[in-house]
C-alpha positions in Angstrom: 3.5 -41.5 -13.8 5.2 -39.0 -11.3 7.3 -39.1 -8.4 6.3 -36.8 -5.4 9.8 -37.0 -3.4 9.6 -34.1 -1.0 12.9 -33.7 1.2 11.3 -32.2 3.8 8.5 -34.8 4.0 4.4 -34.1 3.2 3.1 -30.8 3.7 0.5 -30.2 6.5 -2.9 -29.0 5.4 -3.2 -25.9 6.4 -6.6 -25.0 7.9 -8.5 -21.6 8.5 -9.8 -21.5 12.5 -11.6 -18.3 13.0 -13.2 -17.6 15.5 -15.1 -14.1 16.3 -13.7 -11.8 18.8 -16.5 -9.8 19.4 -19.6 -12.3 19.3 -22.7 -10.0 20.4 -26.0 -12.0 21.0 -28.1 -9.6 21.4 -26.9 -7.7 18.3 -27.3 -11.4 16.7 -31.1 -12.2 17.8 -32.0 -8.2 16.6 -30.4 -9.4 13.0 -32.7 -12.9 13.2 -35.5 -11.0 14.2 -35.7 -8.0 11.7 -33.3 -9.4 8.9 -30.0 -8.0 7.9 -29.6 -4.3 7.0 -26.7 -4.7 4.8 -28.6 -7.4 2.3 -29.5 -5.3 -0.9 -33.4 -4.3 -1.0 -35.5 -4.8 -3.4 -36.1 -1.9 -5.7 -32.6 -0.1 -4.7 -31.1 0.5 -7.9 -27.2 0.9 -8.2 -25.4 3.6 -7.8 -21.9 3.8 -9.2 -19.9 5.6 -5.9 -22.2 5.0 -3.2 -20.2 3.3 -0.9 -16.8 5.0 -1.6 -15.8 7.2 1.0 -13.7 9.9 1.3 -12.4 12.4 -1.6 -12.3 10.3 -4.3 -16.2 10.2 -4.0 -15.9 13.9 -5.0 -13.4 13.5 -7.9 -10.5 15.2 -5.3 -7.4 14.4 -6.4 -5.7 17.4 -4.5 -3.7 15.1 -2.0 -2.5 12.5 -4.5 -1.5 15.8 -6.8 0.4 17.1 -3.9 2.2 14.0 -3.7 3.2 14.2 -7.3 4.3 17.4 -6.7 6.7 16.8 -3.5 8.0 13.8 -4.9 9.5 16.4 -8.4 10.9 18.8 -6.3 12.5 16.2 -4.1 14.1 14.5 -7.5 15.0 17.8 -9.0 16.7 18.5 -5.7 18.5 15.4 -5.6 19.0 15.8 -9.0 21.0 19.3 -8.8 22.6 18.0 -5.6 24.1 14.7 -7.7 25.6 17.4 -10.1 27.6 19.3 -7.3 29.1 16.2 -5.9 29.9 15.0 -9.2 31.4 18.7 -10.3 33.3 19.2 -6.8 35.1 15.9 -7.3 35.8 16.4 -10.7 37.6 19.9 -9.5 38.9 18.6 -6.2 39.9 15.5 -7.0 43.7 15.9 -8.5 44.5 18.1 -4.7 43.1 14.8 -2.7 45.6 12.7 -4.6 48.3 14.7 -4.4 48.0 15.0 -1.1 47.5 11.5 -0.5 50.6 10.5 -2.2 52.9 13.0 -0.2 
């Protein structure tokens, strides 16, 4: 036996209202009339990669390789970048506190 105490009181129900923005009759009548074109025919076999689009279809991976490669040079910069800050305050850091204390 469980208690449902809810400070904030019972949740609504949410409910899904769509409603179509572009609602063509004509296009609908045309799709009652001659069936729908996107239902799978009879006799179509499958074809793994038929409806993918762009390069991938292809096997190109040149963009998502560029990626990779922007993205290294952009840590190895940051990278050598982290090392001069870290090497100019190690060497500068003794004349900023000495000339803080004066």
């Amino acid at each position: 036996m469980g208690f449902s105490f809810n400070f904030f009181g019972t949740q609504e129900v949410r409910k899904f209202n769509y409603r179509p923005r572009f609602y063509d009759p004509e296009k609908e009548e045309r799709r009652k009339k001659y069936g729908d074109y996107a239902k799978k025919k009879e006799g179509e076999e499958y074809v793994p990669g038929k409806y993918v689009k762009g390069s991938l279809r292809d096997g190109n991976y040149q963009r998502t390789q560029e990626i990779g490669r922007n993205q290294k040079a952009i840590g190895m910069l940051t990278t050598l970048l982290l090392f001069l800050v870290v090497y100019l305050i190690y060497k500068y850091y003794p004349f900023l506190i000495q000339a803080l204390s004066q």
